[in-house]
MIVEXTI-324814 format. One record per atom (N, C-alpha, C): x, y, z. Coordinates in steps of 0.05 Angstrom, whole numbers, plus 5000, padded with zeros to 4 digits. Layout:
# MIVEXTI-324814
XYZ
...
# end
This chain:
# MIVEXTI-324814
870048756327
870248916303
867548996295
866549306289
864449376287
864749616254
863249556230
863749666209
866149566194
865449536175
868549486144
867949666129
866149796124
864649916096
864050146098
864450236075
862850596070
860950556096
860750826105
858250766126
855650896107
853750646112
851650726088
849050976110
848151056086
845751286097
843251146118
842651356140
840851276156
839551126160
837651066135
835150876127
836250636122
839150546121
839850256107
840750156132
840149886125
840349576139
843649646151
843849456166
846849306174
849349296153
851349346146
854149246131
854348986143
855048756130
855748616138
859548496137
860548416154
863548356144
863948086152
865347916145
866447666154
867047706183
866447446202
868347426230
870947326225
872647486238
874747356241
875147206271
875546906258
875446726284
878446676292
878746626318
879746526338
881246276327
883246176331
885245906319
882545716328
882345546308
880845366313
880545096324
878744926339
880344646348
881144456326
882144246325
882644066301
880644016291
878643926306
876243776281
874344026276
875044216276
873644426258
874344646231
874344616210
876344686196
874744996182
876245216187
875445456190
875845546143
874145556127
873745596107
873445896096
873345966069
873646236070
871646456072
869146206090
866246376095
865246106101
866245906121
864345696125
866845526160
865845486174
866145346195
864945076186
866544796187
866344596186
866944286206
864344216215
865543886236
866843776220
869043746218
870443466206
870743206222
869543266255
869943076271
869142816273
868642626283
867142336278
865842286299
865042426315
862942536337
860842596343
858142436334
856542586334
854942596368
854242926362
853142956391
855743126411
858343126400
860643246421
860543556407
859743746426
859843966419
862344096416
862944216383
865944236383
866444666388
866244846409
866344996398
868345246385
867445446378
869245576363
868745896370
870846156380
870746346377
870946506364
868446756362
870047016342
871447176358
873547256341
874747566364
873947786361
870847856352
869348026358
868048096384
869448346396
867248346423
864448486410
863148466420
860648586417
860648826444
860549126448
860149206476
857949356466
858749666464
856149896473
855649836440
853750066432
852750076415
850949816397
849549936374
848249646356
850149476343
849349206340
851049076318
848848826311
849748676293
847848406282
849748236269
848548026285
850247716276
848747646252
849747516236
848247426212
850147156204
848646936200
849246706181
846946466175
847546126163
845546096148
847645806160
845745646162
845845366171
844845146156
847344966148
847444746139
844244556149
842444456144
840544266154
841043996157
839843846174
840643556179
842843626205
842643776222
844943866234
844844006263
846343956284
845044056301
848344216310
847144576318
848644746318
846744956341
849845046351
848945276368
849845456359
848445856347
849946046345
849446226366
851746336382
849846496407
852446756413
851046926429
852847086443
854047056469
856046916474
856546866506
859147066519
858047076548
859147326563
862347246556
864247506563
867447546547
868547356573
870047106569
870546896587
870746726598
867446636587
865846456597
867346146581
866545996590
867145666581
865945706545
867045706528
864845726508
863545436504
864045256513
863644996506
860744896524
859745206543
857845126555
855545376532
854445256530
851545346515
849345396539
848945326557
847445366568
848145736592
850945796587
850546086591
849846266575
849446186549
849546396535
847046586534
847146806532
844346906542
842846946518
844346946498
842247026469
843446766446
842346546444
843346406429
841146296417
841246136390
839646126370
839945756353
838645586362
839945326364
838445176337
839745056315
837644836296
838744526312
836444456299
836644176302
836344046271
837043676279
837543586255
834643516238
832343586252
829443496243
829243626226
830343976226
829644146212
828444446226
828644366257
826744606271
828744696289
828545046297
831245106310
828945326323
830745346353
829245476378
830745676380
830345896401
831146116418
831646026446
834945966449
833646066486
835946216490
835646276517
837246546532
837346386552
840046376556
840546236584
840245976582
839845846567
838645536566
835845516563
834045726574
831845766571
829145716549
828645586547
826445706518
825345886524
824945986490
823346256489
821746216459
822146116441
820546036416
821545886397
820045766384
821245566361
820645546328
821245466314
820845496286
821145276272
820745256247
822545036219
823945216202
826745086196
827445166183
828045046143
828545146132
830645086100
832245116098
834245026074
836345066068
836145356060
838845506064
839445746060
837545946067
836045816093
834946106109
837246216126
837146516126
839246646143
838446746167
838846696192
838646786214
840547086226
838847206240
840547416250
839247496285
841347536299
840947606326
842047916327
841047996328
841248406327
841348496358
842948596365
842748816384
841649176382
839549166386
838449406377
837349636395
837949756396
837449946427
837949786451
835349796462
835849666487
835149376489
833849236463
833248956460
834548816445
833948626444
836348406429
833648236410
834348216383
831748146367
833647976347
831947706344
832547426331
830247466303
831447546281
830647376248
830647196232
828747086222
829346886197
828447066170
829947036152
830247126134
828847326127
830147556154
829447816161
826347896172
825147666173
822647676190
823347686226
822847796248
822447836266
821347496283
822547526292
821447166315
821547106337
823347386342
822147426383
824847646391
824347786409
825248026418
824848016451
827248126470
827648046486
828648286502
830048336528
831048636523
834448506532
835148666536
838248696527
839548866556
841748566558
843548746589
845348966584
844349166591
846949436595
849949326600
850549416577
854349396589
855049146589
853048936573
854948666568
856948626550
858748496550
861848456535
861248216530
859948166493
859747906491
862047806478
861947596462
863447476440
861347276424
862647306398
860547076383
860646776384
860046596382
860746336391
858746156377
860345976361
858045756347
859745506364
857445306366
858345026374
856544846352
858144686338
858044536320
856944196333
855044016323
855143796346
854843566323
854943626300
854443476276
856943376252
858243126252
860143106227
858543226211
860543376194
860443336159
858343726164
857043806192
856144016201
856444206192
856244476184
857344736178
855844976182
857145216192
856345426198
857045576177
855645726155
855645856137
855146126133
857446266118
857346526109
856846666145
857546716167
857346776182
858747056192
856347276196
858547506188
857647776212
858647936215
858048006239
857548346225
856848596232
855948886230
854649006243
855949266253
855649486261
851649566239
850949706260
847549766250
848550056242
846850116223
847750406204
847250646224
846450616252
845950776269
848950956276
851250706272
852650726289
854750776264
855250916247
857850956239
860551166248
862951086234
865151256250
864051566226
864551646247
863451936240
864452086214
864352276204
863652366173
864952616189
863452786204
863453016223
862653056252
863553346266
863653226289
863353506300
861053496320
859353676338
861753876348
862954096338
865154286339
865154506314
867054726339
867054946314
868554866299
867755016277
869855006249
870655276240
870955486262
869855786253
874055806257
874756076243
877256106239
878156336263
875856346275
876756616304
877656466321
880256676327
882956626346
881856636369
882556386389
882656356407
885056256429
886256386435
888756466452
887056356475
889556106492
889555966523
887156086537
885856046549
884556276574
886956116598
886856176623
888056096642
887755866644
889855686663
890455466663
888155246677
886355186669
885555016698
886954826715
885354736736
887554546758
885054256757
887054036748
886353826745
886153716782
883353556781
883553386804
885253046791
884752916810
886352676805
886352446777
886852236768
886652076756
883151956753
881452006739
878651996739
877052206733
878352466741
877252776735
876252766716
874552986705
874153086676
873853366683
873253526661
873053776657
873053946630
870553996629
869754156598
872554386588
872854296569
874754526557
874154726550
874954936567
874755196571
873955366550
874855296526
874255496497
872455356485
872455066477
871454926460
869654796472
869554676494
867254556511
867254286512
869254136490
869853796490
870353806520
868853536528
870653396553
871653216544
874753276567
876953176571
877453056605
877852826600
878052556620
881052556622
882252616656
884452516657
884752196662
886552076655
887051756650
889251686675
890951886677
893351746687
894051966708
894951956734
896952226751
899352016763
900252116782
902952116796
902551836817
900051726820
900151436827
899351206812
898751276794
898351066765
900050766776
902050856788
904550616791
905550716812
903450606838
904450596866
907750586876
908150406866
910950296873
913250526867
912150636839
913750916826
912551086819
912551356845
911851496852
911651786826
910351866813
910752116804
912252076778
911951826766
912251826739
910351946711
912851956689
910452096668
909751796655
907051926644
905751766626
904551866596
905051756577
904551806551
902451596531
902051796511
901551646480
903451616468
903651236457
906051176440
907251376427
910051336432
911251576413
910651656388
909851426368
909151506349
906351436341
904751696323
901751576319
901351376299
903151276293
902450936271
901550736285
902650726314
902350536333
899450576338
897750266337
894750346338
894050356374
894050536387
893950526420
891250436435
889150396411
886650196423
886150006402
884549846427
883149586412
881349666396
881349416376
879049446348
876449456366
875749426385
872749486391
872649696418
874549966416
875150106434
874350126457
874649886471
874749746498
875949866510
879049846504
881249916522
883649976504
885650046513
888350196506
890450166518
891650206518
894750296534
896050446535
898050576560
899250826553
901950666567
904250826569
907550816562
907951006588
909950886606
911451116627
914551076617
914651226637
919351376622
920451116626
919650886635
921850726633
921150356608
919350466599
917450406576
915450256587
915350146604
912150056617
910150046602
909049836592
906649856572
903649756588
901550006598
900849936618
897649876600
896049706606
892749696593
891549826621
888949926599
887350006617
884049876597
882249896625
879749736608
878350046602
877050096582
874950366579
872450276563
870350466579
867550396582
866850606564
865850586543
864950846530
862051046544
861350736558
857550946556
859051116577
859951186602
861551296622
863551486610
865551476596
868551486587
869951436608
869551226627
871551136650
873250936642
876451076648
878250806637
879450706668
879650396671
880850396696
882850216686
885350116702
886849906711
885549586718
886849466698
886049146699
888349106726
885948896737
887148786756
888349046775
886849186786
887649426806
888649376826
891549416837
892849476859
893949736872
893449746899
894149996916
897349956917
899249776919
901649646911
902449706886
905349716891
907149546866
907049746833
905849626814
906049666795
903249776787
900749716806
897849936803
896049676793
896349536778
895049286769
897149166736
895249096720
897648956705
898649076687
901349016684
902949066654
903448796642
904048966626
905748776594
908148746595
909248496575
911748386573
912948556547
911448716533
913148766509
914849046516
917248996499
919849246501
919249396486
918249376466
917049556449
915049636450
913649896441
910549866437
909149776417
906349626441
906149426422
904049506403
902749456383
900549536364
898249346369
896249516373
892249236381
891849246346
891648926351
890448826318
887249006311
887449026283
886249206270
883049056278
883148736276
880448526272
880648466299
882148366323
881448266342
880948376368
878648516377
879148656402
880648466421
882048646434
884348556458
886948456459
886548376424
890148306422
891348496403
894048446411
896548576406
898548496398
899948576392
903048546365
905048686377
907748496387
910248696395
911948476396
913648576414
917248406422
917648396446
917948156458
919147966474
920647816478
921247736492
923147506492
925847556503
927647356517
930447436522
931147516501
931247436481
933347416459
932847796446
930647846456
929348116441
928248056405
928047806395
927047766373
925447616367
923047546382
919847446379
917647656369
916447636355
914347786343
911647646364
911247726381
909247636395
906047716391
903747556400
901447646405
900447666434
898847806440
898047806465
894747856470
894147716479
891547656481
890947756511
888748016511
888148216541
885947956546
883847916530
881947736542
882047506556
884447336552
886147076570
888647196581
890047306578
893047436593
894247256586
893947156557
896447016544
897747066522
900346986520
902647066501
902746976480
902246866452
903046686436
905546776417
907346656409
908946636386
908946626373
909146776348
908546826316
910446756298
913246986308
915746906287
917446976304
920646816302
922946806315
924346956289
925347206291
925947356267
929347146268
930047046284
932246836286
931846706264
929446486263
929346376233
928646556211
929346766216
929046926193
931346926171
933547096191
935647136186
937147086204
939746936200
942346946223
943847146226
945447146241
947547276259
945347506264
942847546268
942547756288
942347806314
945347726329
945847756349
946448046359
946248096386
946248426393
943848676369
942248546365
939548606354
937248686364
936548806365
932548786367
930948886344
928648906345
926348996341
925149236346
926349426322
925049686320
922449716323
920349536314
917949626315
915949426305
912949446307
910949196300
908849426287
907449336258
904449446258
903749256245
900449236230
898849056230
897149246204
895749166192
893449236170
891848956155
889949016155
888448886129
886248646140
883348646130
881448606130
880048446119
878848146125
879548076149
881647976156
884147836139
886447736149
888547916154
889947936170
891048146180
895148056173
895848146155
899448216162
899948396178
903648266187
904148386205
905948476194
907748716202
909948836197
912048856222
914248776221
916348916234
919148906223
920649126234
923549176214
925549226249
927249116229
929448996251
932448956238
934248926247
936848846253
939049066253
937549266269
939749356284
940949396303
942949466317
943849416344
942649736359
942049966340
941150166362
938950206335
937250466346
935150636335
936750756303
935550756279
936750786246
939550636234
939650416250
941550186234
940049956233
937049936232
935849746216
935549676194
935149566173
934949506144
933549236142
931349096163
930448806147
927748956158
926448876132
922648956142
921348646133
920548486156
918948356147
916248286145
914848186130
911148206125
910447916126
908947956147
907247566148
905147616150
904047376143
900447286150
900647206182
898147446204
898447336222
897046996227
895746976209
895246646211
896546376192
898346536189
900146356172
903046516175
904346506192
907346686189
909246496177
908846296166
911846156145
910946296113
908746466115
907346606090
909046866091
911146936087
912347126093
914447346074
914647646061
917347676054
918547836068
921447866057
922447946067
924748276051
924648466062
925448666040
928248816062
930048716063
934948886063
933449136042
934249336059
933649626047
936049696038
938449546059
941349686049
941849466028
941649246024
942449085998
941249085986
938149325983
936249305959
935649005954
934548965968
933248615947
931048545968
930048325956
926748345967
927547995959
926747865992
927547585981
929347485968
932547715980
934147625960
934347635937
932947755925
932647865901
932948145898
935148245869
935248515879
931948655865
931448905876
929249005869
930749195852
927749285835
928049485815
929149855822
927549845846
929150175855
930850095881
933250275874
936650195884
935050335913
935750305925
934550355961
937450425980
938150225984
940850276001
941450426016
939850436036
939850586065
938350466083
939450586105
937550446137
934650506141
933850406168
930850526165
930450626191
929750866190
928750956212
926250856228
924650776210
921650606217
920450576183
918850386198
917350296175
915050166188
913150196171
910250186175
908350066156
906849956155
904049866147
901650016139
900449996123
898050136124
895849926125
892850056133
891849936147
889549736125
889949796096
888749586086
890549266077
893549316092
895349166085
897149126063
896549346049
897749256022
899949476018
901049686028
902449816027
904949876054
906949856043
908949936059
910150136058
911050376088
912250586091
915650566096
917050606070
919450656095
921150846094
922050966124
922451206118
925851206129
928351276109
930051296117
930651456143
934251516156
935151596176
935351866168
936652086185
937152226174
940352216157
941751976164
943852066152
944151996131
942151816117
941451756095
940051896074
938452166090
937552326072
939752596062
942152546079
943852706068
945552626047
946952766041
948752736018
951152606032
951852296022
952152215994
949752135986
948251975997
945851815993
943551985981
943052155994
940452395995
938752215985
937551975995
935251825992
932351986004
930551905985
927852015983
926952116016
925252196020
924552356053
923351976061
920751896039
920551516053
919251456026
919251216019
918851015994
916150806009
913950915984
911950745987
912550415973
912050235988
911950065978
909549795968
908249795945
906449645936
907249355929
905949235955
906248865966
904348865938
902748905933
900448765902
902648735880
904348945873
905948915854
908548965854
910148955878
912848995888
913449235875
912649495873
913949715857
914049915883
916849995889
917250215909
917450495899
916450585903
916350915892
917351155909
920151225913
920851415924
919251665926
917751755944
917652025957
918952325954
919252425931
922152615935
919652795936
922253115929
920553325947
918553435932
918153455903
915953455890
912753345892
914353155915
910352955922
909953055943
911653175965
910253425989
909953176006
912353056011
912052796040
912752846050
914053166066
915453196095
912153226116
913853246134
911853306155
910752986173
908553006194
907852706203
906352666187
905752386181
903352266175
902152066183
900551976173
897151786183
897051626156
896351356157
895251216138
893751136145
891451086123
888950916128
888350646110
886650656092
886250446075
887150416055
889050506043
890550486014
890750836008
891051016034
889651226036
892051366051
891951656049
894551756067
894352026074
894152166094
895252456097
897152536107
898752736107
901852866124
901653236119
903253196138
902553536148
904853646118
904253836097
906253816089
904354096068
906354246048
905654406035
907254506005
906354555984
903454645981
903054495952
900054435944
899954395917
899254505892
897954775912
897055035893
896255275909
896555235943
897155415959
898855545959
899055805974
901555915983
903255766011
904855836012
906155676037
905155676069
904855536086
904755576117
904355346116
905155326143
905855106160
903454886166
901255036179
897554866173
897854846153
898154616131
897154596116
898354236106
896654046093
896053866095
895253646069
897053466060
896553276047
894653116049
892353036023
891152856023
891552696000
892552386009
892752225987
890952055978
889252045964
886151935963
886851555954
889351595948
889951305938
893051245925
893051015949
897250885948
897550825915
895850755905
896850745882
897150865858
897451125864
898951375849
900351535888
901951465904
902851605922
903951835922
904751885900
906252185892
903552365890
900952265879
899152465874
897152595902
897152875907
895752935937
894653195929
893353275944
891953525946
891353705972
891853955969
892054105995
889854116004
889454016034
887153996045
885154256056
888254576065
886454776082
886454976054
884255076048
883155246030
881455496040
882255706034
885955886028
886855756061
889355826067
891355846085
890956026107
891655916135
891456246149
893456476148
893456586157
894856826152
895157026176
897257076195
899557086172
901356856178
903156856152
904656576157
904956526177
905156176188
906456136208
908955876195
911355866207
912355706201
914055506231
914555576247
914655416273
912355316286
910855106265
908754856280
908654676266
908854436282
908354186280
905854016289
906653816281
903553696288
903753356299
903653246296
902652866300
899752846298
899752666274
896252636264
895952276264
892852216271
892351946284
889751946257
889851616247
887251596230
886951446236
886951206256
885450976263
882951016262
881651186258
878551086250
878551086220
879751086195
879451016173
878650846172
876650846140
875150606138
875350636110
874950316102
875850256069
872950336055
873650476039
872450626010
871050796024
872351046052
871051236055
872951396069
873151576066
874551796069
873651956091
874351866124
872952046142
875952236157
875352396182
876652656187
879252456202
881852606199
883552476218
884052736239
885052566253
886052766283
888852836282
889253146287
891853266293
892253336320
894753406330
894653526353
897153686353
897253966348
898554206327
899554346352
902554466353
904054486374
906454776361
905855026381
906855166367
911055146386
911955186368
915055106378
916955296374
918455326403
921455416381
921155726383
921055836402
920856236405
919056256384
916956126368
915656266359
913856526366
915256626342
913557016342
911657126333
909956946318
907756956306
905456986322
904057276311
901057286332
900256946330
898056926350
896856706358
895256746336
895056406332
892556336310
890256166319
888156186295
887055856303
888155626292
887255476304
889155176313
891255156333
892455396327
895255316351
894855156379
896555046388
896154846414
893754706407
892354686388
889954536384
890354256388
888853996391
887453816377
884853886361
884753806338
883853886316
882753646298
880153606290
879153346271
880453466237
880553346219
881153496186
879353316172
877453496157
876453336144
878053236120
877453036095
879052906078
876752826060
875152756058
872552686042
871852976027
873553156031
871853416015
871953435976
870653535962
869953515940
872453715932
874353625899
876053755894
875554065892
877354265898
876254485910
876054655925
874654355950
873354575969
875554445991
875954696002
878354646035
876554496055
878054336058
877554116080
875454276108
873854126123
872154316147
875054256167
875454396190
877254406206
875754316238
874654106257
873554236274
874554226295
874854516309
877254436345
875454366359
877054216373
876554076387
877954156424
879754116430
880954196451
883454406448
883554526463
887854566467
887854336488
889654316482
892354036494
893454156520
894654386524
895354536543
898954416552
899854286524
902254156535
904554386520
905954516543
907454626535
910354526530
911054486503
913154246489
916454376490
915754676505
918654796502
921054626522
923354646515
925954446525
926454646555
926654456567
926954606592
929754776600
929354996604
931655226602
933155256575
930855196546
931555336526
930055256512
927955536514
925655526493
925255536468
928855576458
928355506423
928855246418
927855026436
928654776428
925754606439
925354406433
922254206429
923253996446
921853936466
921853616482
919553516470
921553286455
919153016449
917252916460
917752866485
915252726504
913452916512
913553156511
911153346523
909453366498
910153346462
907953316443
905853206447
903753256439
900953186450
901052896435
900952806413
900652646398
899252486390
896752516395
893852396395
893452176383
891952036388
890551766376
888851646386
887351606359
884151716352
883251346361
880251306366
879951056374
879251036343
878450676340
877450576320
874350676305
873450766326
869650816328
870251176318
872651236317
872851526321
871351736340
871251596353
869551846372
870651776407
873651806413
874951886432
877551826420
879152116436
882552066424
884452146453
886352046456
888052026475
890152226467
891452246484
892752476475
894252606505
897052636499
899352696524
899852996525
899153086562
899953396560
900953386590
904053556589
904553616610
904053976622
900553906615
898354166629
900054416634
901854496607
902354726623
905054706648
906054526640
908654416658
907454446695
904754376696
903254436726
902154126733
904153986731
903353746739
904953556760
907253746767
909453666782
911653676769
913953546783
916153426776
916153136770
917253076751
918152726742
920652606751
919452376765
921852266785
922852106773
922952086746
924651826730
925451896705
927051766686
929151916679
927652006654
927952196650
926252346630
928352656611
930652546604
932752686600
930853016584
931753276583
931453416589
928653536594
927553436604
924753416609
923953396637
924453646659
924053616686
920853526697
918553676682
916353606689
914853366675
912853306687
911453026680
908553146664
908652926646
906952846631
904952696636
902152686638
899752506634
898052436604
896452276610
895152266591
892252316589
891452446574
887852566585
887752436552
883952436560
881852276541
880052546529
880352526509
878052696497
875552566490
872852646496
871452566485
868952726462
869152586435
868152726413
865452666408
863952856395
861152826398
860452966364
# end
C-alpha cells in the first residue's frame, strides 16, 4: 500500500499511514499503532509481516522503538523466511544497551545510541535506500532495481514493542491530479485498424499516442485454444492489487486467471508459466474475485463445494483462507450462491457480499464483516426490509441485482432488479446505504443515478444527466460526498453538441484517494445504429476530471479508442456485453486495463460466448 492522503505539494515530506499487518503469531499482540512481545522468551525472535509490498517507485518506513529491547525493523525480499534477519538487505536493528546498527544482509554498515521516542526511518529514494534518526541522515546505500520487498519487524524481547510503525508513498510519487493528454474537443474519427502482433505487443495509439500493451491472445490457455478474455464484468470489481503488481483477467468459461506486472517495463506475464494445459496458474474462485484495497496480493471471492465461503486468497503464498460460511449466517440456503464480494476501508478493511439466490436478481441478504474479525458482522433481507432482523426505517422490499461497497467502507450500494424497478414496486434506480448511521436513502430520478458508476471514498460519479445542463448522453455525475447522496453536480461544461443519445460508458475509480478528488476512467461506446455525426470521446477511453472548482466543467483527457466494436452480431441495433471495453484503472492510477474485440479482427471464439462470434482480449494502457 503506497499513499492514504491528499497527495501533498512537491516540496513536502512523506504521508505517513498505519501498516496493515499480516495475522499475527500468538505471542505477539498486534495494537492500534503498537506490535507487542507478550512472549516469555527472551532472545527467540518472534516475527511479524506487513502486507505492504514495497516495488517501483519511493516509499519510507517510519516507526519508534521501545528501549531496553532488542528488535529488528527491515525490508526482506517477497518470500523469504521472515524469521531469518540475516537476508534482509536493508534492516535497522536496536539493542537492549541502548545502541542500534545498520546492516544489509547481516552485514554492518554503522552504528548509533539511541532514546526513547526517537523515530527511525528507512526511505527508498531514487536509486538509494537511506536510514534516519529523527530525520537526520545515518547512512545511505544504493538500492536493487526491481526488488519486491515486504516490511518485517522481529521482536526478541518480552514485554518488547514496535511503535507507531507506519509506512508512505514520498510526495514524488502521487496518484495523479492530471494526465499528459489532450483535452481539446476536435473530432477525431477511427483512422484504420491496426494489426496487433501477439500477447506482449505494444503499439502507440494512432490518434492519441498512449501506449497500449496487449496482455492476453488466442494462447493465453494452451489447453483452450482461441478463447476470449476480459475485464471483470463489472467496474466495482477492483481487478488489481493495492500495490499494482498484478491483476487478473476472466475467459468465457469464468477462469480467473493472475498475471504478475512490472510497471518500470509495463510487462504483464503468467505466474507459474506453462506451454501446457491451462498457461500457468488459476484461481479457485466462481466468482470474480475483488484484490483487498490494503493488502497487495490478496483477494476476496467464493469457493467452496457448497458455493458459500467468502474466501481470501493470498498470490504471495498460493493460499486460501476462510473468512465466513454465509451457512452460519443464515439457514436453508441451499441451491444458493454468491452473487458477489467487494472490500473498502482504511486501514481495516470490510467486506461485502450479497447472496441467497438461486440465479442472478433473486438475491436479498447483503452481508458486511470486519475482514479481521468476521463474527463482527451485519446483516441487511432487502425483501423483508430489516437489518439484523430488525425492520429498518425505509420499506425496501425488493431483490438485488448487486450490491457494493465503497471504498472508504462506510457506505453501501444497492441496486435493485429490473423487475423491481417496475411497477408494482417501482423501487428507487439503487439506495445508498450509511453503515455510520443505518439511514438508506433511495436514489429516485430527481438525484440523476441512472447510468454506470464508480465509487471512491465516501465519494461517487455515474454517467447520468443533467443538473443545470441541457441534455446528452456525455455527461456526468459528481458526488463530492455519501453523505448528502442525492446532492451532485454536472461534470462536462457546456455539453457537446449535437446531441448524442445512443452512448454508454463503464467508469473505474480505483485510484481514489480519501480527502482528494482525482480523475476517474471511462471507456465510452457508441451503440445501437447510432446516427449521430462522430464526436469527441466516442469509442474513447477517457480520464474525467472531478476535483474541478464549482463552475468550471471538468478537464476531459483522451486517452485511447478501445477499437472494440460492441455491435450484436447480425444485428447492429443491439449491444454485446462482453465486447464493452470496461476499463479499470490501477490503484497508482497510472495504467488501466481494458477489453476490445479490435474491431471484431481478432478471430473467432471457440467457447461459448452466446451471441458473440468473435473474441475478445485484453490490452493495457499506459498513462503518463
Amino acid at each position: 500500500m503506497i499513499a492514504a492522503a491528499a497527495a501533498p505539494p512537491a516540496s513536502a515530506g512523506p504521508v505517513y499511514a498505519p501498516i496493515v499487518w499480516q495475522p499475527a503469531p500468538s505471542k505477539l499482540v498486534v495494537g492500534a499503532n503498537t506490535v507487542t512481545n507478550v512472549g516469555d522468551c527472551d532472545g527467540c525472535g518472534i516475527p511479524i509481516v506487513g502486507a505492504e509490498l514495497i516495488a517501483s517507485g519511493d516509499a519510507s518506513l517510519q516507526f519508534t522503538a521501545s528501549t531496553e529491547q532488542r528488535l529488528i525493523v527491515g525490508l526482506l525480499p517477497d518470500g523469504a523466511d521472515p524469521a531469518d534477519f540475516r537476508s534482509m538487505p536493508y534492516a535497522l536493528g536496536v539493542w537492549p544497551d541502548g545502541g542500534w546498527d545498520v546492516r544489509e544482509h547481516h552485514v554492518y554498515k554503522t552504528e548509533g545510541r539511541t532514546n526513547a521516542g526517537d523515530v527511525f526511518s528507512i526511505a527508498l529514494e531514487g536509486d538509494s535506500v537511506r536510514y534516519y534518526q529523527n530525520g537526520d541522515l545515518v547512512y545511505s546505500s544504493a538500492r536493487t532495481p526491481g526488488a519486491i520487498l515486504r516490511v518485517t519487524a522481529i521482536l526478541f524481547t518480552p514485554g518488547g514493542s514496535l511503535i507507531d510503525a507506519r509506512l508512505s508513498a514520498m510526495a514524488s510519487q502521487p496518484v495523479p491530479l492530471e494526465y499528459a493528454a489532450s483535452t481539446d474537443r476536435v473530432t477525431h474519427v477511427e483512422p484504420p485498424l491496426p494489426v496487433w502482433g501477439p500477447a506482449g505487443s505494444q503499439m502507440a495509439d494512432p490518434t492519441f499516442g498512449t501506449i497500449i500493451h496487449r496482455v492476453t491472445d488466442g494462447v493465453t490457455r494452451p489447453g483452450l485454444l482461441n478463447l476470449s478474455f476480459r475485464t471483470p464484468s463489472g467496474t466495482h470489481s477492483r481487478e488489481w492489487s493495492a500495490d499494482s503488481r498484478s491483476f487478473y483477467v476472466v475467459s468465457n468459461d469464468g477462469q480467473v486467471i493472475p498475471f504478475a506486472f512490472d510497471p518500470a517495463s509495463g510487462t504483464a506475464s503468467r505466474i507459474r508459466p506453462s506451454s501446457t494445459d491451462e498457461g500457468g496458474l488459476t484461481l479457485r474462485f466462481y466468482i470474480e474475485p475483488h484484490y483487498s484495497l490494503n493488502m497487495p496480493g490478496h483477494m476476496f471471492g467464493a469457493t467452496g463445494w457448497a458455493r458459500r465461503t467468502i474466501d481470501e486468497y493470498d498470490l504471495n503464498t498460493d493460499t486460501y483462507t476462510h473468512l465466513l460460511n454465509l451457512d452460519d449466517v443464515m439457514p436453508d440456503l441451499a441451491d444458493t450462491y454468491v452473487g458477489g464480494v467487494s472490500s473498502g476501508g482504511k486501514p481495516n478493511e470490510r467486506i461485502l457480499a450479497f447472496f441467497g439466490g438461486e440465479s442472478q436478481d433473486l438475491h436479498h441478504y447483503v452481508v458486511v464483516f470486519d475482514r479481521n474479525d468476521p463474527a463482527s458482522r451485519h446483516l441487511l433481507d432487502t425483501r423483508a426490509s430489516t437489518f439484523d432482523g430488525v425492520p429498518v426505517a425505509t420499506t425496501l422490499g425488493f431483490n438485488l441485482h448487486h450490491a457494493s461497497i465503497d471504498q472508504s467502507g462506510r457506505f453501501v450500494i444497492l441496486y435493485p432488479p429490473w423487475p423491481d424497478l417496475a411497477p408494482p414496486r417501482s423501487a428507487a434506480q439503487e439506495y445508498v446505504w450509511d453503515l455510520a448511521t443505518n439511514v438508506i436513502t433511495p436514489m429516485t430520478i430527481d438525484a440523476h443515478p441512472y447510468g454506470h458508476d464508480a465509487w471512491g471514498f465516501g465519494a461517487g460519479v455515474n454517467q447520468d444527466c443533467c443538473v443545470t445542463t441541457g441534455w446528452d448522453a456525455a455527461q456526468w455525475q459528481v458526488r463530492p460526498s455519501l453523505e448528502a447522496p442525492t446532492v451532485s453536480r454536472d461534470a462536462i461544461l457546456p455539453v457537446l453538441e449535437p446531441k448524442e443519445i445512443i452512448m454508454a460508458d463503464h467508469s473505474s475509480w480505483h485510484n481514489a484517494q480519501p480527502g482528494l478528488l482525482v480523475p476517474f476512467i471511462s471507456g465510452i461506446f457508441r451503440c445501437c445504429n447510432n446516427t449521430v455525426e462522430w464526436r469527441p470521446w466516442d469509442n474513447e477511453i477517457v480520464a474525467i476530471e472531478t476535483g474541478m472548482a464549482p463552475g468550471v466543467g471538468a478537464r476531459v483527457w483522451r486517452l485511447a479508442h478501445h477499437r472494440s466494436d460492441v455491435s450484436y452480431d447480425g444485428n447492429p441495433a443491439g449491444a454485446f456485453f462482453w465486447a464493452m471495453p470496461r476499463p479499470n484503472v490501477s490503484p497508482d492510477g497510472r495504467w488501466v486495463l481494458f477489453t476490445s474485440n479490435w474491431g471484431k479482427a481478432l478471430g473467432l471464439d471457440s467457447g461459448p460466448s452466446p451471441g458473440g462470434a468473435y473474441r475478445q482480449d485484453v490490452f493495457l494502457l499506459e498513462l503518463k
